[in-house]
Backbone bond lengths (Angstrom), bond angles and torsions (degrees), N, CA, C in turn:
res aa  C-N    CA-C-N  psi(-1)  N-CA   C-N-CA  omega(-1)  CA-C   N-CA-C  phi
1 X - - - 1.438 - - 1.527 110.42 -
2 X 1.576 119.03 -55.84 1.414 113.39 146.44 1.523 135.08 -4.13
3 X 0.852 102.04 -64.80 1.796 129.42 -167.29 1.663 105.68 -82.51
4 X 1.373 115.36 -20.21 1.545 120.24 -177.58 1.597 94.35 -93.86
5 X 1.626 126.71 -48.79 1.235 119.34 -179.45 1.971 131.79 -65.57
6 X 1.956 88.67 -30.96 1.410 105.57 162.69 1.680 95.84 -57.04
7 X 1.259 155.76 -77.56 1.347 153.96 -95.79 1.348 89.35 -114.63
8 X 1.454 120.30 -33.55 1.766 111.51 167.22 1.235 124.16 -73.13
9 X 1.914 136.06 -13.03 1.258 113.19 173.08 1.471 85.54 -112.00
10 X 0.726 129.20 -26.71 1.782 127.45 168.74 2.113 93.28 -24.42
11 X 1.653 103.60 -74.16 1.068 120.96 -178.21 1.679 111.93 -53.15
12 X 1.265 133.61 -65.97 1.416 116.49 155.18 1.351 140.65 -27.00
13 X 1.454 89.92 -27.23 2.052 96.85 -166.96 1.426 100.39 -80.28
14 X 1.642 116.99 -37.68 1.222 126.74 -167.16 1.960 92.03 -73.99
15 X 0.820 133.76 -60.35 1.412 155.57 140.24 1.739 98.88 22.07
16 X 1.448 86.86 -89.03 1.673 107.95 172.70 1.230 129.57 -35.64
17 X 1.557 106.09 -48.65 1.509 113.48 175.39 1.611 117.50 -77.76
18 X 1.132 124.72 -27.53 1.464 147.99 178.63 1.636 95.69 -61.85
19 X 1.036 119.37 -29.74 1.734 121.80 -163.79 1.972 87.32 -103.96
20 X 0.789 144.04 -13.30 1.224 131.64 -165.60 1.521 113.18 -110.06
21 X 1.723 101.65 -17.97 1.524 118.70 166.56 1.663 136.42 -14.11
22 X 1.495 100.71 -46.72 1.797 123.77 -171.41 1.332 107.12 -103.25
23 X 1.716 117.78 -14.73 1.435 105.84 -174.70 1.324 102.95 -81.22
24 X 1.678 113.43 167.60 1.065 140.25 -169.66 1.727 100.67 -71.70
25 X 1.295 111.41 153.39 1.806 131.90 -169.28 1.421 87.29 -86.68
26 X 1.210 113.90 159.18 0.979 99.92 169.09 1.994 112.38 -87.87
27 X 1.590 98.30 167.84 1.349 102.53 172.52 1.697 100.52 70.49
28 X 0.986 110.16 28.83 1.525 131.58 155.76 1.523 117.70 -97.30
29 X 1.304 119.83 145.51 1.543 117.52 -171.31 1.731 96.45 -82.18
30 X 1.544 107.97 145.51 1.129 119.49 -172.31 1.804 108.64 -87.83
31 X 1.617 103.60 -14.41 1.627 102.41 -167.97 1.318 77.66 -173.43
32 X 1.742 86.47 145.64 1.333 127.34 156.59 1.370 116.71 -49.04
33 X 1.232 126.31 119.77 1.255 142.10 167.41 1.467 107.17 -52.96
34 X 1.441 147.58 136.93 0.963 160.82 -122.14 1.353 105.32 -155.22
35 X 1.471 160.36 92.47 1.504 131.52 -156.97 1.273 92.07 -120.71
36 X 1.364 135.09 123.25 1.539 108.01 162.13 1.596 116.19 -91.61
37 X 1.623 93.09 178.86 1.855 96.90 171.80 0.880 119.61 -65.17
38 X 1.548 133.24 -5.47 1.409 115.44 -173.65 1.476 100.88 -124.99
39 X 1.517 113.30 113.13 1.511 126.21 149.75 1.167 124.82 -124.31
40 X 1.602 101.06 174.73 1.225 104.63 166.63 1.795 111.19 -138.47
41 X 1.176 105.83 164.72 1.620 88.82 -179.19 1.177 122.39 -85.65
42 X 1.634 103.24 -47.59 1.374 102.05 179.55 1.429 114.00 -105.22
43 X 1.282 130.66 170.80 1.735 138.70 142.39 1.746 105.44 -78.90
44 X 1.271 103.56 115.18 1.391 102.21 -172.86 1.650 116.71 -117.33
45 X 1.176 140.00 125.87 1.580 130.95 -143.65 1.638 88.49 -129.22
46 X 1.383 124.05 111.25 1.568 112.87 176.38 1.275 111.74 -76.58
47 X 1.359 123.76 -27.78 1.809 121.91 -178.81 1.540 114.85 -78.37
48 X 1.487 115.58 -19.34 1.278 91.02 179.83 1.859 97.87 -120.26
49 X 1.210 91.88 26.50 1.659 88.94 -174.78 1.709 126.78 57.24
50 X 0.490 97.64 60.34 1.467 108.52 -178.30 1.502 138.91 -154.05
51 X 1.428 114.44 147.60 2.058 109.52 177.89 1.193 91.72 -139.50
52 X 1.471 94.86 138.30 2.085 113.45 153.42 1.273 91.13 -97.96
53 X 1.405 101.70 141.16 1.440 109.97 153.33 1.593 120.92 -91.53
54 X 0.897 98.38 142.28 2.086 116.04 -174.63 1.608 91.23 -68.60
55 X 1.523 123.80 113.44 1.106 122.45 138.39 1.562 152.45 -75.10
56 X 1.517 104.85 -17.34 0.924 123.83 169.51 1.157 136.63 -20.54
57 X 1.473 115.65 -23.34 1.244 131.63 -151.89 1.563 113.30 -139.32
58 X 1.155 144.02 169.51 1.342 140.04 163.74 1.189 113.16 -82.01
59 X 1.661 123.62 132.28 1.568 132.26 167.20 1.900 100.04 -21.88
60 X 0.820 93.73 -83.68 1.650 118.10 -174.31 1.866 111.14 -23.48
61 X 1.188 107.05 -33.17 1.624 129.39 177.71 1.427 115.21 -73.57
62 X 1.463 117.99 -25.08 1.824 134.69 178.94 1.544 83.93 -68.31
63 X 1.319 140.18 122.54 1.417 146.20 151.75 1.232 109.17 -109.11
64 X 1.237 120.74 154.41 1.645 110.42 175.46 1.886 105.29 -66.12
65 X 1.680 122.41 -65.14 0.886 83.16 163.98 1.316 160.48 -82.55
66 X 0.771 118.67 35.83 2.048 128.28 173.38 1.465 102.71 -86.96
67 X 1.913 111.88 -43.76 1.160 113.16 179.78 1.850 123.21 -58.15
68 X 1.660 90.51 -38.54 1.424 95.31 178.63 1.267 120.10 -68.05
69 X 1.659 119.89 -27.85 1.447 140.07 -174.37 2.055 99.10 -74.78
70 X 1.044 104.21 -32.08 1.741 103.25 176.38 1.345 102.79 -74.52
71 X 1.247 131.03 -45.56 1.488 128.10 -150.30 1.863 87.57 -102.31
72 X 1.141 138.05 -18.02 1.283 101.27 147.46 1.679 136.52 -95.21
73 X 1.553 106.85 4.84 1.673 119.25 160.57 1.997 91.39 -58.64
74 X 1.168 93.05 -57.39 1.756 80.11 -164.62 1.416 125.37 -80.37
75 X 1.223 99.24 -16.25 1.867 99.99 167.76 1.489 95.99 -108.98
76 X 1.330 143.27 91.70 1.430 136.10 -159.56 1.822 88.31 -104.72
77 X 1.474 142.93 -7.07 1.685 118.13 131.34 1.173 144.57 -94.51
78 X 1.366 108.59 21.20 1.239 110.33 154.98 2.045 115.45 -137.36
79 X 1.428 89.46 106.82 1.520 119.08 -161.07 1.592 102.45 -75.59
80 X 1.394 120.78 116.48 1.533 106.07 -175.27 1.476 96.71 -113.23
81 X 1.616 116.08 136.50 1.477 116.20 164.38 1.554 130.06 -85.52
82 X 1.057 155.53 -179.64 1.124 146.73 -167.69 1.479 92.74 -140.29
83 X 1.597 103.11 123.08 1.948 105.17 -172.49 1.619 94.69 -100.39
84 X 1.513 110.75 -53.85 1.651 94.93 -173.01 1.399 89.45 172.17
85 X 1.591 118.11 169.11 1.406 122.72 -173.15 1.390 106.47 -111.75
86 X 1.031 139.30 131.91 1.759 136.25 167.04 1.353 113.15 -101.46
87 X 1.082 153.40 114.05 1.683 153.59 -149.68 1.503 103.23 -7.40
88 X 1.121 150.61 -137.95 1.777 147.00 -159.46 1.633 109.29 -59.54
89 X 1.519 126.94 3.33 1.038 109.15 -174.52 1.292 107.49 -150.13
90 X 1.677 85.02 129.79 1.844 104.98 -175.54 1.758 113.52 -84.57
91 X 1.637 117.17 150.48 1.436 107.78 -157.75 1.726 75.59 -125.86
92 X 1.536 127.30 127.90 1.423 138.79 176.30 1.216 92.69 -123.56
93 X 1.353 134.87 156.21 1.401 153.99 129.08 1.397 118.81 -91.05
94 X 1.495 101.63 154.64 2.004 111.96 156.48 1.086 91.61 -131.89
95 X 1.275 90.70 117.48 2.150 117.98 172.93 1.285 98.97 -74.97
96 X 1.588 127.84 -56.61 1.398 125.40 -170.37 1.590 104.15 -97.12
97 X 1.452 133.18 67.29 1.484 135.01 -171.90 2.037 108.41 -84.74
98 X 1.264 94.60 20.18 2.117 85.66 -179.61 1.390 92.50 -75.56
99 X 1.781 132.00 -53.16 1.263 127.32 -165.15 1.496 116.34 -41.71
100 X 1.708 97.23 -63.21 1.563 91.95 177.68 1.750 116.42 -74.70
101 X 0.607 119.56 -65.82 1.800 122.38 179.09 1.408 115.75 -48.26
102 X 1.766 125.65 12.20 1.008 99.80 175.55 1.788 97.51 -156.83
103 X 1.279 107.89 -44.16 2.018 113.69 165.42 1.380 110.00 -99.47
104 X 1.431 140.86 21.63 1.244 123.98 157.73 1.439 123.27 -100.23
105 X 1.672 107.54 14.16 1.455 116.81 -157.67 1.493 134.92 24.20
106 X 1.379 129.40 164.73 1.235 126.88 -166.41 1.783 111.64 -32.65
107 X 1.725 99.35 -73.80 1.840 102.62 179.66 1.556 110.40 -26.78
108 X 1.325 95.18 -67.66 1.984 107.84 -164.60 1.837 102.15 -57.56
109 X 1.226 121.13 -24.92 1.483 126.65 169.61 1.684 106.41 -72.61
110 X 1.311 118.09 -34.56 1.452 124.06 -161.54 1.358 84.90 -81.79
111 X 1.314 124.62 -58.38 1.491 113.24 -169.70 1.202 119.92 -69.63
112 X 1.391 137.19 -22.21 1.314 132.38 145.81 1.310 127.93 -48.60
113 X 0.722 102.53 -51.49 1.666 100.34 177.30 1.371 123.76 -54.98
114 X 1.673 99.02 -47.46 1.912 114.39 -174.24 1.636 88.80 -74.94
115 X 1.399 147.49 -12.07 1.540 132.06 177.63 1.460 96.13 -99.15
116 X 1.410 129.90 -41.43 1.602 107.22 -179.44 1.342 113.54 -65.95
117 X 1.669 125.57 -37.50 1.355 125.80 -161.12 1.513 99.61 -72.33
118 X 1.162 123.59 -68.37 2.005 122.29 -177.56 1.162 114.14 -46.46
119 X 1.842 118.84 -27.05 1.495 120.68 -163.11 1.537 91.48 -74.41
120 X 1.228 118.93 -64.10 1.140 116.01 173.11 1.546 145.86 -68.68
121 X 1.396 93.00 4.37 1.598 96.47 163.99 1.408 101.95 -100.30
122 X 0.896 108.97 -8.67 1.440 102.86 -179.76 1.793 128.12 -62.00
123 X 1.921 92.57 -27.80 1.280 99.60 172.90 1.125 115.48 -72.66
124 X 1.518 119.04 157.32 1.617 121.26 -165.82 1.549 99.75 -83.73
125 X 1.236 109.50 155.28 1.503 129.68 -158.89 1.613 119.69 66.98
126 X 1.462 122.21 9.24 1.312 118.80 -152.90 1.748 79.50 -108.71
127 X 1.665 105.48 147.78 1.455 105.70 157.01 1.641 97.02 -145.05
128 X 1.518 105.42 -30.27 2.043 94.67 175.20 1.524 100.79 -116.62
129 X 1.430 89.58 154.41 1.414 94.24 154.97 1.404 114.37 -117.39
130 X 1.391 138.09 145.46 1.287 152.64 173.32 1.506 101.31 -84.90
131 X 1.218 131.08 129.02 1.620 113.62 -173.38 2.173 68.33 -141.34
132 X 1.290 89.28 126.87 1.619 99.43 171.28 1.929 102.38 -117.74
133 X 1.436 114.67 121.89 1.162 118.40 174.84 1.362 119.97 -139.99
134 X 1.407 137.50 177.47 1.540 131.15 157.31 1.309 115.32 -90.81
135 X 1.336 105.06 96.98 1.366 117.06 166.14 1.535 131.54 -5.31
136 X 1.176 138.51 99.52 1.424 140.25 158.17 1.661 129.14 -131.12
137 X 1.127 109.90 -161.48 1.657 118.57 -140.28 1.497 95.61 -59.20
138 X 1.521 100.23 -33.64 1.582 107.64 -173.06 1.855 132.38 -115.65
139 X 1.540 89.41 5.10 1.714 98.95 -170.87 1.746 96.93 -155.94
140 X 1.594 97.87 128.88 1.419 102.29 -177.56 1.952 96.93 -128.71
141 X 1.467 98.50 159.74 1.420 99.97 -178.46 1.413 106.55 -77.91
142 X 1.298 117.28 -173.96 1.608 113.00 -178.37 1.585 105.47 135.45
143 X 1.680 114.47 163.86 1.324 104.49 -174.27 1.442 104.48 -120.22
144 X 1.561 121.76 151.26 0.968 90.45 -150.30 1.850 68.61 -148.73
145 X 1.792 110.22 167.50 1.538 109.55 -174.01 1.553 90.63 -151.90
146 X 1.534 111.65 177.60 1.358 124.36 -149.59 1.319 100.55 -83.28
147 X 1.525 119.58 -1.76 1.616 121.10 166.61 1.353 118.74 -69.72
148 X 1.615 119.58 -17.86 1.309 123.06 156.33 1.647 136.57 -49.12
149 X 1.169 103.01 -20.51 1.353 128.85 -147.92 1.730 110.43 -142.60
150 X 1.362 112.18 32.33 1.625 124.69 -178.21 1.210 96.43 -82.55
151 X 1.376 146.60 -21.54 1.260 134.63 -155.54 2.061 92.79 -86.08
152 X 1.370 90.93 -18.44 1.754 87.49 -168.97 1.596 98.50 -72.50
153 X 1.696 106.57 151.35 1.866 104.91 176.86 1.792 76.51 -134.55
């Protein structure tokens, strides 16, 4: 009778482990990472000086364009294009530049600028950005890199 009750959890135990076969190890990712096109790197605050960077995501996932595709979700009138990268320095335009350079006044220009320039240095290999625009009261073209912007922590 022994030997019949040994052979039934004997038989379960083997049972048990047989069912646990396909699950995941542990310290295995539970899901596919998801990245979309639109990021940004940092959260960037012009009044109190400051950026968090978004971890959410893998270094490797910051692209220039995704970055450019975030920063025009959030400035949706002033549309930035992405021309092309030449070794550390990225070349963007604003085709339609009256919004910013002329009704977003100085601040709303200051804060554009300090979110395109970090957003995009932020991507790896990036140190300038080329921002080509038509000059106005409040936004001029020029290239500009994250040494602009040391005061930000």
């Amino acid at each position: 009778m022994k030997t019949w009750k040994l052979s039934i959890v004997l038989i379960l135990f083997i049972a048990s482990c047989e069912c646990n076969k396909g699950k995941d190890k542990p310290g295995a990712p539970d899901t596919t990472l998801l990245i979309p096109d639109t990021l940004l790197v940092y959260d960037v605050n012009n009044e109190s000086k400051t950026l968090k960077r978004y971890t959410e995501v893998p270094d490797s996932a910051f692209t220039a364009a995704r970055v450019v595709n975030g920063l025009n979700e959030k400035y949706p009138n002033v549309q930035l294009q992405l021309l092309r990268q030449s070794a550390d320095t990225l070349y963007v335009a604003v085709p339609a530049s009256e919004y910013l350079s002329e009704r977003m006044g100085s601040a709303g220009a200051s804060q554009w600028y300090a979110d395109a320039v970090l957003n995009l240095t932020g991507v790896q290999g990036v140190n300038y950005v080329n921002i080509s625009l038509q000059e106005g009261s409040h936004a001029s073209p020029g290239v500009f890199s994250r040494k602009s912007y040391e005061d930000y922590k």
